[in-house]
SEDOMI-618933 format. One line per 2 residues: their letters; for each residue x, y, z of N, C-alpha, C, O. Coordinates in Angstrom, 2 decimals. Example, Ala and Ser with C-alpha at 12.3 -4.5 7.8 and 13.67 -1.06 7.14 Angstrom:
as	13.19,-5.69,7.80,12.30,-4.50,7.80,13.20,-3.30,7.80,14.24,-3.32,8.46; 12.85,-2.25,7.08,13.67,-1.06,7.14,12.90,0.03,7.87,13.41,1.14,8.04
//
This chain:
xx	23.29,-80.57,-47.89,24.69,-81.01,-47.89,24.91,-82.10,-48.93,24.33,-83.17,-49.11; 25.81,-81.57,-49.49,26.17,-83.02,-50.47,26.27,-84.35,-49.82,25.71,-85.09,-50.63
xx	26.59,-84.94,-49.00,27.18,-85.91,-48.00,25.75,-86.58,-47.80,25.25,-87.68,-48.04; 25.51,-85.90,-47.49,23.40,-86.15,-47.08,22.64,-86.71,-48.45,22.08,-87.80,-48.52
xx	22.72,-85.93,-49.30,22.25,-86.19,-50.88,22.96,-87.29,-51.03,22.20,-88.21,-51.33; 24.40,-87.73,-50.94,25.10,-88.83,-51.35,24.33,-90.35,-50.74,24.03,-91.43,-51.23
xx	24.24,-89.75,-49.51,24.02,-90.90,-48.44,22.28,-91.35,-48.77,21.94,-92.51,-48.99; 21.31,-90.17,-48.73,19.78,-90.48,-49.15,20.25,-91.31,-50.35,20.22,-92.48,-49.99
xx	20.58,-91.23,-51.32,20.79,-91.95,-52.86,21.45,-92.99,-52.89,21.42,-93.66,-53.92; 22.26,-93.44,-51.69,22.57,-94.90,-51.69,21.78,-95.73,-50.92,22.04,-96.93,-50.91
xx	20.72,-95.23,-50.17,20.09,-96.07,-49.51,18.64,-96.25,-50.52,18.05,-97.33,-50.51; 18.20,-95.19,-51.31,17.22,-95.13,-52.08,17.65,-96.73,-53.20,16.95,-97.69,-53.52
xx	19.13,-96.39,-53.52,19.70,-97.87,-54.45,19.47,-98.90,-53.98,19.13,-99.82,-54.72; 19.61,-99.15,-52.21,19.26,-100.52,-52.00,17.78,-100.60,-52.18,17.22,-101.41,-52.91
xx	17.14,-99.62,-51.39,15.85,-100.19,-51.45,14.94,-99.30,-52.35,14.72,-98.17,-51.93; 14.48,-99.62,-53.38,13.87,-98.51,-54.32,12.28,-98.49,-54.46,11.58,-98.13,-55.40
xx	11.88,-99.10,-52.97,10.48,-98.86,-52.82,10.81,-97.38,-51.72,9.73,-97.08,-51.20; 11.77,-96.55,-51.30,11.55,-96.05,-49.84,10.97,-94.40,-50.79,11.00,-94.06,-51.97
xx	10.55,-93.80,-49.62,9.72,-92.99,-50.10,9.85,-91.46,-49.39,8.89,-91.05,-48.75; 11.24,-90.52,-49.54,11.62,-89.64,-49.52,10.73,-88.61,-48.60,10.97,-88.13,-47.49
xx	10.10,-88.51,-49.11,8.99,-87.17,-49.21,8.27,-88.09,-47.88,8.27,-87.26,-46.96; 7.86,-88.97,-47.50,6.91,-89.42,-46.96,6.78,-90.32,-45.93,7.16,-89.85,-44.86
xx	6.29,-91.73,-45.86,6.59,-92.44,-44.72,8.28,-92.75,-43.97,8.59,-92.70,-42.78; 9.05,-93.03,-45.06,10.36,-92.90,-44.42,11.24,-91.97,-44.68,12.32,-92.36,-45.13
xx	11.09,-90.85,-44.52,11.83,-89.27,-44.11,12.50,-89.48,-42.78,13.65,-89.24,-42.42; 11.56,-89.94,-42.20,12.52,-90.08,-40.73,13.77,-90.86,-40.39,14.81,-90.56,-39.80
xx	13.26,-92.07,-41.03,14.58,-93.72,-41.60,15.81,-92.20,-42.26,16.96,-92.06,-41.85; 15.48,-91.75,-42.77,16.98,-91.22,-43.73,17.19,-89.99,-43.05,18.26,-89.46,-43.34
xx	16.41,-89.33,-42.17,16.97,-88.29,-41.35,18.14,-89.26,-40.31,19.28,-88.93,-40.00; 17.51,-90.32,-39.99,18.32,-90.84,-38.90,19.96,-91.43,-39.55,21.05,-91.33,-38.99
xx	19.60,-92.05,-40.94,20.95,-92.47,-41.19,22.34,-91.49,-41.72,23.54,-91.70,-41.93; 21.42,-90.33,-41.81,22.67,-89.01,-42.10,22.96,-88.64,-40.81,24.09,-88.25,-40.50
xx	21.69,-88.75,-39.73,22.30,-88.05,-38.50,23.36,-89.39,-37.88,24.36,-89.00,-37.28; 23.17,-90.96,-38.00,24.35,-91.93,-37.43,25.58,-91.83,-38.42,26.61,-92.41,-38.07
xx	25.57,-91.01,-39.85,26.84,-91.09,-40.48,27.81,-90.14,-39.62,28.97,-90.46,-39.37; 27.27,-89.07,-39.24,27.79,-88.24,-38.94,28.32,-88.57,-37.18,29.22,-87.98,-36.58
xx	27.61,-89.47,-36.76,27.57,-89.91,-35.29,28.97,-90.81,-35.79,29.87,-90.75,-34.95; 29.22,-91.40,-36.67,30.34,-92.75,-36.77,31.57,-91.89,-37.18,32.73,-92.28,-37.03
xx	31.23,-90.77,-37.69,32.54,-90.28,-38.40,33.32,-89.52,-36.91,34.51,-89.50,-36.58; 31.94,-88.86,-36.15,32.83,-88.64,-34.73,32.86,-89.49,-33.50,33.46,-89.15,-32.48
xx	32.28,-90.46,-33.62,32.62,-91.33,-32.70,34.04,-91.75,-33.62,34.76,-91.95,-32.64; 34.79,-91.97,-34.58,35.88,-92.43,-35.03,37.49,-91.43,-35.17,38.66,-91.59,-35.51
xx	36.59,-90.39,-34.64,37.84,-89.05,-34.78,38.24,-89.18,-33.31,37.77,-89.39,-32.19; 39.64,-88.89,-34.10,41.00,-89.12,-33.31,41.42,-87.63,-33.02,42.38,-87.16,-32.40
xx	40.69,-87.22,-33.48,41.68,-85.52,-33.42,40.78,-84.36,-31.99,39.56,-84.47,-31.85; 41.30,-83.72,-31.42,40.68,-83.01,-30.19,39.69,-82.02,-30.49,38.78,-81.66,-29.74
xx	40.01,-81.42,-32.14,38.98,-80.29,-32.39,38.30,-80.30,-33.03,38.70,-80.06,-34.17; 37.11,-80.52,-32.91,35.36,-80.86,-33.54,36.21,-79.97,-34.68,36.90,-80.65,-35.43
xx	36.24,-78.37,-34.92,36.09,-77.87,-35.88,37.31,-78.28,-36.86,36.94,-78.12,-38.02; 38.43,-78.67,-36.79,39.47,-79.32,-37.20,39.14,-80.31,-38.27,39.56,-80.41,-39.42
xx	38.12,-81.15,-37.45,37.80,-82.27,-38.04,36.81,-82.45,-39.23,36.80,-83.33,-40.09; 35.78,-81.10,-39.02,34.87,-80.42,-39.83,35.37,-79.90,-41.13,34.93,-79.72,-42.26
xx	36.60,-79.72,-40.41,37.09,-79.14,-41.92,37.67,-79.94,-42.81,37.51,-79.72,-44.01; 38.43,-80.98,-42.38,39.41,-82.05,-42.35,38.24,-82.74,-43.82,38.37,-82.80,-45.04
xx	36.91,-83.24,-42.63,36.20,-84.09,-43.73,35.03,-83.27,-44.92,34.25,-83.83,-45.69; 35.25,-81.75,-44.71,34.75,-80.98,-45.90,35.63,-81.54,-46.85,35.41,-82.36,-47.75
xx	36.91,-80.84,-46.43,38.09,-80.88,-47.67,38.08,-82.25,-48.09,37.86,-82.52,-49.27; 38.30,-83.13,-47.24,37.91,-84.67,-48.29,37.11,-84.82,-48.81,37.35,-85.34,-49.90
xx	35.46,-84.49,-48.51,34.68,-84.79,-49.22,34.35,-84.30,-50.70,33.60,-84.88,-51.49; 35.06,-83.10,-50.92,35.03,-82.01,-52.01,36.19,-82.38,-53.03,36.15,-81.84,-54.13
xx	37.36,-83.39,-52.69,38.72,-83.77,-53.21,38.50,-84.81,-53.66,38.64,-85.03,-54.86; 38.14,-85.60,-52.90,38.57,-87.43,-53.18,36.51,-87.81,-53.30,36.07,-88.67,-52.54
xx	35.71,-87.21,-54.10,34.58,-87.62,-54.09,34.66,-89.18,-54.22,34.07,-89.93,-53.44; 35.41,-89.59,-55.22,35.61,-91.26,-55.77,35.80,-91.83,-54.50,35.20,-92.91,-54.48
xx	36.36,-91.61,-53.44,37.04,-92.46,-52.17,35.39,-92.66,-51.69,34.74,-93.70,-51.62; 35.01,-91.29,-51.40,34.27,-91.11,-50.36,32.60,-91.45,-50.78,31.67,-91.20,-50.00
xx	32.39,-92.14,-52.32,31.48,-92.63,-53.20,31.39,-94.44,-52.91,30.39,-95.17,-52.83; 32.63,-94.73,-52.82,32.74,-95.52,-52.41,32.83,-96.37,-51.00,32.69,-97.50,-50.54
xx	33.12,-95.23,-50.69,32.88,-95.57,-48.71,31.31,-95.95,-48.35,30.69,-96.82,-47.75; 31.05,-94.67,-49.16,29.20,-94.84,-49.06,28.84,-95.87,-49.14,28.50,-96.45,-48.11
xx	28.76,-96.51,-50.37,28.60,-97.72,-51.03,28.25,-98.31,-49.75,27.20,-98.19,-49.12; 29.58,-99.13,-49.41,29.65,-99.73,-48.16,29.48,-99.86,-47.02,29.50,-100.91,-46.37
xx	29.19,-98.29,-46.48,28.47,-97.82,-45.25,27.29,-98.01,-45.38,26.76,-98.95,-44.79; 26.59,-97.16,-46.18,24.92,-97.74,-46.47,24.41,-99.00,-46.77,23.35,-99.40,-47.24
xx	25.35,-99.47,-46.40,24.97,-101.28,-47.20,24.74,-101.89,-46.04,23.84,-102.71,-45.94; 25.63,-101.52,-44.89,26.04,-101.90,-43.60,24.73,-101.82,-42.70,24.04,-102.71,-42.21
xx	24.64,-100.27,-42.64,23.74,-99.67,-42.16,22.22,-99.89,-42.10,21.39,-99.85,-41.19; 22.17,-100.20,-43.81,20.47,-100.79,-44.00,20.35,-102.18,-42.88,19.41,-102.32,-42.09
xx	21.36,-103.02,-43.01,21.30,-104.43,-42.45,21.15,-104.03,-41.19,20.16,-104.57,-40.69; 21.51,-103.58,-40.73,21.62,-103.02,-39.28,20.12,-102.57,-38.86,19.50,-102.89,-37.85
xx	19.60,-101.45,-40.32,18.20,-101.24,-39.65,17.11,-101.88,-39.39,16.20,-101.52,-38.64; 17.29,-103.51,-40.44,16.40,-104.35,-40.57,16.76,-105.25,-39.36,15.80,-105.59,-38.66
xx	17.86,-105.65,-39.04,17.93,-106.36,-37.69,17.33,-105.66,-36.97,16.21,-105.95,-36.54; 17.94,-104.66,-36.69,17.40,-103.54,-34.81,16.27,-103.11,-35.04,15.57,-103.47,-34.09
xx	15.47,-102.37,-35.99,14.44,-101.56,-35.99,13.70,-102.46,-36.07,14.02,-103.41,-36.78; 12.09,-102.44,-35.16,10.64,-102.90,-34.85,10.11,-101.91,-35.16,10.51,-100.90,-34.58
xx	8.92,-101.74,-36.24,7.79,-101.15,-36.56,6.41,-101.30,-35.57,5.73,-102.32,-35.55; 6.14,-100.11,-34.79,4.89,-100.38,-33.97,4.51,-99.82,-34.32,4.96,-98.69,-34.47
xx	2.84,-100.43,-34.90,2.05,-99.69,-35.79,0.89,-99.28,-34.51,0.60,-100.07,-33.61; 0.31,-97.95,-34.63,-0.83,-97.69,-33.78,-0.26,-97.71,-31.78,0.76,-97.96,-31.13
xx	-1.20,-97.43,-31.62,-1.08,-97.13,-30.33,-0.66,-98.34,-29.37,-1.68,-99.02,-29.25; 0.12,-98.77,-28.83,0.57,-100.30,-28.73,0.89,-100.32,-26.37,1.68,-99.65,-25.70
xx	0.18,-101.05,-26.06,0.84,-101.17,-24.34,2.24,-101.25,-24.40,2.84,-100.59,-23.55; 2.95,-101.95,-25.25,4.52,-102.40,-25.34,4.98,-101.51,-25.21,5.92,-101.56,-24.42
xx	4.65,-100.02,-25.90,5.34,-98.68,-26.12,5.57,-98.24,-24.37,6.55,-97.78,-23.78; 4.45,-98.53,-23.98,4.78,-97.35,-22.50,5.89,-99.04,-21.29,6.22,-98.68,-20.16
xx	6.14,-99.97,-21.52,6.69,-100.72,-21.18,8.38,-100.72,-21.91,9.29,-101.43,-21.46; 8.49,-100.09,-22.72,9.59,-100.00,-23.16,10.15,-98.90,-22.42,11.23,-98.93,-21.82
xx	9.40,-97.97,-22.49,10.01,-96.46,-21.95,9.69,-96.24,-20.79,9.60,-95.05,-20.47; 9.42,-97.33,-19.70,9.32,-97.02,-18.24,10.73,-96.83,-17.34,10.99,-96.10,-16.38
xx	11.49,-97.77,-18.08,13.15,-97.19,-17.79,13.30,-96.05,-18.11,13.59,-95.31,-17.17; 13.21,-95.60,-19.07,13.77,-94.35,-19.60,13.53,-92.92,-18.80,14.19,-91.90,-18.63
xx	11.99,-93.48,-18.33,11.57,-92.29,-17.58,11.60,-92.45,-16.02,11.21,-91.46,-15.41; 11.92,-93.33,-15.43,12.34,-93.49,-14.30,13.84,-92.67,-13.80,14.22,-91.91,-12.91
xx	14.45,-93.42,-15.12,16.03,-92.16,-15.23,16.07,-91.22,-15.58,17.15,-90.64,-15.49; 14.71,-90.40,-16.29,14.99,-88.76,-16.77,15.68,-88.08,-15.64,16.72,-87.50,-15.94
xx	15.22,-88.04,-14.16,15.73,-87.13,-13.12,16.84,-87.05,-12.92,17.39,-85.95,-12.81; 17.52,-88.26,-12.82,18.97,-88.35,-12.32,19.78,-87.97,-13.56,20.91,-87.48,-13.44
xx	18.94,-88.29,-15.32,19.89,-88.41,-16.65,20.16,-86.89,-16.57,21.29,-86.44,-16.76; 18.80,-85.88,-16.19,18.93,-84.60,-16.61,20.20,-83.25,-15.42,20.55,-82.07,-15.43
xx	20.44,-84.63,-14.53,21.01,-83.50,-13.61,22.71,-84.33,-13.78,23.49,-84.00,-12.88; 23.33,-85.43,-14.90,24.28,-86.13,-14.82,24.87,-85.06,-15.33,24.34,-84.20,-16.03
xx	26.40,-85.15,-14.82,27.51,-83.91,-15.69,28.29,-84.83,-16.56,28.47,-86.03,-16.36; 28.59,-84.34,-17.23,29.50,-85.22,-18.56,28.68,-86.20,-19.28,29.15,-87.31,-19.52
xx	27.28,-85.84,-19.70,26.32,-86.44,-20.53,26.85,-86.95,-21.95,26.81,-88.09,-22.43; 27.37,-85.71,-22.51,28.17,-86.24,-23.69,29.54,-86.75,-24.32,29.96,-87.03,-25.44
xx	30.13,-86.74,-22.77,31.20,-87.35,-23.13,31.06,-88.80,-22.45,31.88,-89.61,-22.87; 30.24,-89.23,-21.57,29.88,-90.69,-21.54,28.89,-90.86,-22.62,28.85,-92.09,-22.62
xx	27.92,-90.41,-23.70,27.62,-90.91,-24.68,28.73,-91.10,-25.99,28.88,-91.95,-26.87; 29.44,-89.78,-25.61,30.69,-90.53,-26.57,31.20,-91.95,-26.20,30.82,-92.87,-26.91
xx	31.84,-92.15,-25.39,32.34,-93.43,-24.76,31.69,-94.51,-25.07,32.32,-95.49,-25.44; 30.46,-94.54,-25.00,29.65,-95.39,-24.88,28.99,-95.61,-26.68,28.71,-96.71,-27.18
xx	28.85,-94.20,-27.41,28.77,-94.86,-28.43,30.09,-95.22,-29.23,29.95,-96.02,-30.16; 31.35,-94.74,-28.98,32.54,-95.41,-29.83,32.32,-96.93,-29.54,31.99,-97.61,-30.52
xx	32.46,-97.58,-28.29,32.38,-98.85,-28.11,31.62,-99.43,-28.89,32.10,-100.47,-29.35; 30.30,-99.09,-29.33,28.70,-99.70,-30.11,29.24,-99.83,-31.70,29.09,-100.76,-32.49
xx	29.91,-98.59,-31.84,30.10,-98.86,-33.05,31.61,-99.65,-33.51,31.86,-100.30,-34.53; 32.16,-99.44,-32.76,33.69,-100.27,-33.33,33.19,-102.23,-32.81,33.79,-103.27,-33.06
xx	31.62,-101.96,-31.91,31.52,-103.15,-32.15,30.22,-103.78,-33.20,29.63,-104.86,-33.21; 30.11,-102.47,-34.10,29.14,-102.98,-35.26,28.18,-102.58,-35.24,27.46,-102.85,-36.20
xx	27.52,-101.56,-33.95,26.33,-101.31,-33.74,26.16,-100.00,-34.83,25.98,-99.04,-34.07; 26.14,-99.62,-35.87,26.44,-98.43,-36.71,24.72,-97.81,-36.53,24.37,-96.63,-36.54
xx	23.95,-98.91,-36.39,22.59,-97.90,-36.85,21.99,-97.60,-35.06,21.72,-98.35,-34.12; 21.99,-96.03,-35.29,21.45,-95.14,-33.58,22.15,-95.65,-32.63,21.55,-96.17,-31.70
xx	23.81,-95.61,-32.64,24.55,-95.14,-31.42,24.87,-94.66,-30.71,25.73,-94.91,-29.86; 23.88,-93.33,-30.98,23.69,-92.13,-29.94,22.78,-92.55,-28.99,22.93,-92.70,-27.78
xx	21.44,-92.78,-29.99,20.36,-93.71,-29.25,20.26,-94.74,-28.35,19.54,-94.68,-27.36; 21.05,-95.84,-28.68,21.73,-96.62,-27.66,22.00,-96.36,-26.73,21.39,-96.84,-25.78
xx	22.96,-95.56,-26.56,24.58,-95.35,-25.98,23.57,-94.79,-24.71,23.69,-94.97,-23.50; 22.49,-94.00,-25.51,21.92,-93.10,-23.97,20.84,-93.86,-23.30,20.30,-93.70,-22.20
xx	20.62,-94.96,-24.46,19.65,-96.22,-23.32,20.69,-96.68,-22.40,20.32,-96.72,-21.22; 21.57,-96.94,-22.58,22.13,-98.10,-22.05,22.79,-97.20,-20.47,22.90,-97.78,-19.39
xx	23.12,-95.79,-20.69,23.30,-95.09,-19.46,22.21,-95.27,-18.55,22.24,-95.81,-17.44; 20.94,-94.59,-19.33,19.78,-94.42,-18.34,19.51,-95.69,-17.38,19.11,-95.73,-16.22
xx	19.93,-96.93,-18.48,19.03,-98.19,-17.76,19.94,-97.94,-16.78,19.40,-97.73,-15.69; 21.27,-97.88,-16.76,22.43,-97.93,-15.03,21.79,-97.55,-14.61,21.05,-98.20,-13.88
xx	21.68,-96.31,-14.80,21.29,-95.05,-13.67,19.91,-95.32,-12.74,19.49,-94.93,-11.65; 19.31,-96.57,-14.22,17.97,-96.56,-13.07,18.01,-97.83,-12.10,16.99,-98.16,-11.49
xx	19.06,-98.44,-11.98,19.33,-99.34,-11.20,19.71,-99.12,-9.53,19.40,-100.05,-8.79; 20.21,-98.20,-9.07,21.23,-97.69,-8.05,20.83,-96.39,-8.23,20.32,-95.72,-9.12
xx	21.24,-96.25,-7.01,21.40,-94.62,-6.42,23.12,-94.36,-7.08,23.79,-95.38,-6.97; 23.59,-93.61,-7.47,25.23,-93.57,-7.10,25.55,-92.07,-7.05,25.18,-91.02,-7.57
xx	26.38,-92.50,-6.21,27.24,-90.78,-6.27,28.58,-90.65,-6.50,29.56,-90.65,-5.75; 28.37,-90.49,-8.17,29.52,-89.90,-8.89,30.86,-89.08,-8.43,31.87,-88.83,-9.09
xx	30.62,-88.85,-7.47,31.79,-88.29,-6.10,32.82,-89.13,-5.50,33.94,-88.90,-5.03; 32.04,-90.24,-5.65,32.36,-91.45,-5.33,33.19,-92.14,-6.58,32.70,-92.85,-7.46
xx	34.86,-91.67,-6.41,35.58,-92.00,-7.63,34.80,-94.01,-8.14,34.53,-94.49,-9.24; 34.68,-94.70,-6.46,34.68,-95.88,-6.99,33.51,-96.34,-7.42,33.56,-97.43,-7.99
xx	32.22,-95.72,-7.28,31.10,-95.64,-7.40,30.88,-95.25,-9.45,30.26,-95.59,-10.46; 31.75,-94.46,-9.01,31.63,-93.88,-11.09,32.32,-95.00,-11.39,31.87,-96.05,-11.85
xx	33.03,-94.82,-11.20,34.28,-96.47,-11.94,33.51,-97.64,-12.30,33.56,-98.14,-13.43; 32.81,-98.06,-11.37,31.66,-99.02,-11.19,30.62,-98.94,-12.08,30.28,-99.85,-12.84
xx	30.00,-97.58,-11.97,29.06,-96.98,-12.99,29.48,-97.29,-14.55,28.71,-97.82,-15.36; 30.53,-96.96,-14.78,31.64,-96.41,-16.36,32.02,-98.04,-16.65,31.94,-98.36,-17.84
xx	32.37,-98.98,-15.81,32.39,-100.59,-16.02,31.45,-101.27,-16.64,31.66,-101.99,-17.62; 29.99,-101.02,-15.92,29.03,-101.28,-15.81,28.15,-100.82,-17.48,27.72,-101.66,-18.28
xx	28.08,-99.47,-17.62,27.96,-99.28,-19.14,28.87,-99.47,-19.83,28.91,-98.32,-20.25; 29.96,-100.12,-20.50,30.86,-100.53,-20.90,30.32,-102.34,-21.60,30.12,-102.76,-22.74
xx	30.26,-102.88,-20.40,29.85,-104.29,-20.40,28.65,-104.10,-21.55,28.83,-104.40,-22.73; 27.73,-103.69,-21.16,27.05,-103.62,-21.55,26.30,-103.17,-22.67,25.14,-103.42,-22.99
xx	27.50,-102.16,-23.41,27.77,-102.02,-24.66,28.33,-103.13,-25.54,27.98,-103.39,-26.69; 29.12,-103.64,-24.91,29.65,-104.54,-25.44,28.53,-105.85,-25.71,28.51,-106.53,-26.73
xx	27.75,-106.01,-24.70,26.51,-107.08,-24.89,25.56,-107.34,-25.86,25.05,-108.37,-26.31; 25.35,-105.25,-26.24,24.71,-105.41,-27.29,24.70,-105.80,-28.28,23.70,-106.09,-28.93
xx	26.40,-105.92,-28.76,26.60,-106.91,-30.11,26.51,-108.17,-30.36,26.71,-108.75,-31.42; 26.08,-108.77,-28.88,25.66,-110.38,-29.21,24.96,-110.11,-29.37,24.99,-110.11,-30.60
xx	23.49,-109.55,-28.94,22.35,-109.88,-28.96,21.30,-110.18,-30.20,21.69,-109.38,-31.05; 20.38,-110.78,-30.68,19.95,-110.44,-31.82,18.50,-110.01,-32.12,18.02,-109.76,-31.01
xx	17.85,-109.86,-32.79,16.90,-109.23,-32.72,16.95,-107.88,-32.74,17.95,-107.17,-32.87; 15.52,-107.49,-32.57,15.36,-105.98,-32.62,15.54,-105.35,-31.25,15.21,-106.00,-30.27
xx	16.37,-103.31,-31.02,16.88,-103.09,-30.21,15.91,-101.19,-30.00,15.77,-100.32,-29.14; 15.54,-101.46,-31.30,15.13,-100.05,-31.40,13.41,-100.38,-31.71,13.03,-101.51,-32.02
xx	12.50,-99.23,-31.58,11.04,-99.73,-31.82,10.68,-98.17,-31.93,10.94,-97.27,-31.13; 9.94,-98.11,-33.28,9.38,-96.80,-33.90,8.24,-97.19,-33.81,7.78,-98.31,-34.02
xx	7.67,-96.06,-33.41,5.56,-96.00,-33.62,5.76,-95.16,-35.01,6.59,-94.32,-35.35; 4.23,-95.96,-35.91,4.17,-95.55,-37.01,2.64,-94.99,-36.99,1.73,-95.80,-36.84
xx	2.35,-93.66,-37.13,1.34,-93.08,-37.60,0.44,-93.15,-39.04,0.47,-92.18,-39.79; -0.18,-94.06,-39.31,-0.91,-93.78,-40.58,0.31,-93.75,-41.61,0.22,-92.87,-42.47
xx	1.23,-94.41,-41.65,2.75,-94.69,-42.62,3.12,-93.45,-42.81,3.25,-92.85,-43.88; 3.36,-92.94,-41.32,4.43,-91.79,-40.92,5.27,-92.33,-39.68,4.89,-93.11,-38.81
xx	6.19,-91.86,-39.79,7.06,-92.32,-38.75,6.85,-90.78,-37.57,6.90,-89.60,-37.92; 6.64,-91.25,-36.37,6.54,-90.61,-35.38,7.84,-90.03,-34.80,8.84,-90.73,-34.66
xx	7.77,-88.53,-34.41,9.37,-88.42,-33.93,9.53,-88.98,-32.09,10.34,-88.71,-31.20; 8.90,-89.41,-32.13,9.28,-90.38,-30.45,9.52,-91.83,-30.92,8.63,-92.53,-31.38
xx	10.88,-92.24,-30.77,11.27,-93.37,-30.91,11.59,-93.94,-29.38,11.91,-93.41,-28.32; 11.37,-95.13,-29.78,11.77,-95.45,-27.83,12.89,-96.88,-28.29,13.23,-97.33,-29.38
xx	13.17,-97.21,-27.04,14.48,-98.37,-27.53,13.99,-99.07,-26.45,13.31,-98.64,-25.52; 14.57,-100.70,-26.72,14.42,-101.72,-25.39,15.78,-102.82,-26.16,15.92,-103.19,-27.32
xx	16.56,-103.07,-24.97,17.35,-103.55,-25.15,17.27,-105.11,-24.66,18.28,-105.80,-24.49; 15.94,-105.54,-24.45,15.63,-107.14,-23.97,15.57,-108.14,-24.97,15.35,-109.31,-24.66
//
């Protein structure tokens, strides 16, 4: 995709040690897959394919606009990865302490209905509050950790309400916080595709 090529080549500009082919393939898989996460967490319009088309046709028209957007998105974005992202090199105890939430909530995450439209919710909030780099990623920590708090039953209009409050806040928290939010294991200067997150 052109958009992808655009986006690898402005991040290659900031940093012109990164290395395509190799240890960070994964870093630039992720920042085409959060461009694309910000452009629909930011759509206003009801039909995915509408919108698909909407930002083909711009991207193919107004290249100059959308050269320049880059610019500024990838600029954003890198900062973002150097705040949030932790490099864990080798086999680390921290790793299975990060992801003991996560897997405590697989049972209840895998049987929740409306998975992606509370990760929508949850990542528009992250990002209109700055969180641009892995708001998908987030968005679905920050459910699981609820979920692993309480029993609830979503039946329970006031119980969800509570629930939907509750990740809300807490989206919102993440933009004070500082430090790192995300933590990659690195293989022999490969990036591993199991990323885990801790939001402490």
């Amino acid at each position: 995709m052109y958009v992808e090529e655009l986006i690898v080549d402005k991040i290659k500009k900031i940093d012109s040690t990164i290395d395509s082919q190799g240890s960070d393939r994964k870093m630039l898989q992720l920042v085409c897959k959060d461009f694309t996460n910000y452009m629909k967490f930011n759509d206003t319009s009801k039909s995915k394919t509408c919108f698909e088309d909407e930002f083909d046709k711009f991207s193919k028209e107004k290249k100059a606009e959308l050269d320049a957007f880059l610019t500024v998105w990838t600029s954003m974005w890198m900062k973002k990865w150097q705040e949030r992202v932790k490099l864990l090199i080798g086999k680390q105890d921290k790793k299975e302490e990060l992801s003991k939430t996560l897997t405590n909530a697989e049972p209840l995450w895998q049987n929740l209905k409306y998975k992606q439209e509370l990760i929508d919710i949850v990542g528009f909030i992250l990002v209109k509050d700055g969180e641009i780099c892995s708001p998908e990623m987030l968005a679905e920590h920050v459910l699981k950790t609820e979920l692993s708090k309480n029993s609830i039953d979503f039946s329970d209009k006031a119980q969800a309400l509570t629930f939907l409050n509750n990740v809300i806040k807490s989206a919102h928290e993440i933009a004070k916080t500082t430090g790192p939010l995300i933590f990659v294991e690195i293989n022999k200067g490969y990036y591993n595709s199991v990323m885990n997150q801790s939001l402490t």
